[in-house]
C-alpha positions, 0 to 999 in steps of 0.5 A: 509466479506472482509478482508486485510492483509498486510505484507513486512514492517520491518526495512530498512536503508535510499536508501534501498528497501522494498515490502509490500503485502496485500493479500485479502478475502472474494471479489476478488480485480479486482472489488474495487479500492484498495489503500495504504495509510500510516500515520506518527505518528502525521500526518494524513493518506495519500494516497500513491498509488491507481489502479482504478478497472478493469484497471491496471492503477495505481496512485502516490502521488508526495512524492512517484512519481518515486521511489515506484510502486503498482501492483497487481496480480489477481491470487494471489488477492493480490497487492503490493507496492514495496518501493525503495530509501526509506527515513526517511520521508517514515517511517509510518505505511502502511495500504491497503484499497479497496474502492467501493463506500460507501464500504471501508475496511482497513488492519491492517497496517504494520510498515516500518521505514527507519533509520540509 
């Protein structure tokens, strides 16, 4: 059974920095596509930022372009987001997906909200 557990949200001021971890078990994540999403009260659930499996090629929504950069660590089977020049519009609760295929499993999610 895959799981995903995500961790790092929490409360941050408008400019400030966050870095979300979700570690994985139960699979190794070189072998999925693995992507964050978020979603917003209201909204629906988007795509923040995906690495295609087996490369470490790593993609961005033009919201997040430039200011937050996903890796992952092999070793540790874990990816992460890491958030800088956050805004308020970046408030959402984050969620981790590994995708392979009609195979999809998501993380509970993580809160981050940037306020004042």
């Amino acid at each position: 059974q895959v799981q995903l557990i995500e961790s790092g949200g929490g409360l941050v001021h408008p400019g400030g920095s966050l870095n979300l971890s979700c570690v994985a078990s139960g699979t190794l994540i070189y072998i999925w596509d693995m992507g964050w999403f978020r979603q917003a009260p209201g909204k629906q659930r988007e795509l923040v930022a995906r690495i295609v499996r087996k490369t470490d090629d790593a993609n961005y929504s033009d919201s997040v372009r430039g200011r937050f950069t996903m890796t992952r660590d092999v070793a540790k089977n874990t990816v992460y987001l890491q958030m800088n020049s956050l805004k308020p519009e970046d408030t959402a609760v984050y969620y981790c997906r590994a995708g392979l295929g009609p195979r999809i499993f998501w993380g509970q999610g993580t809160q981050v909200t940037v306020s004042s």
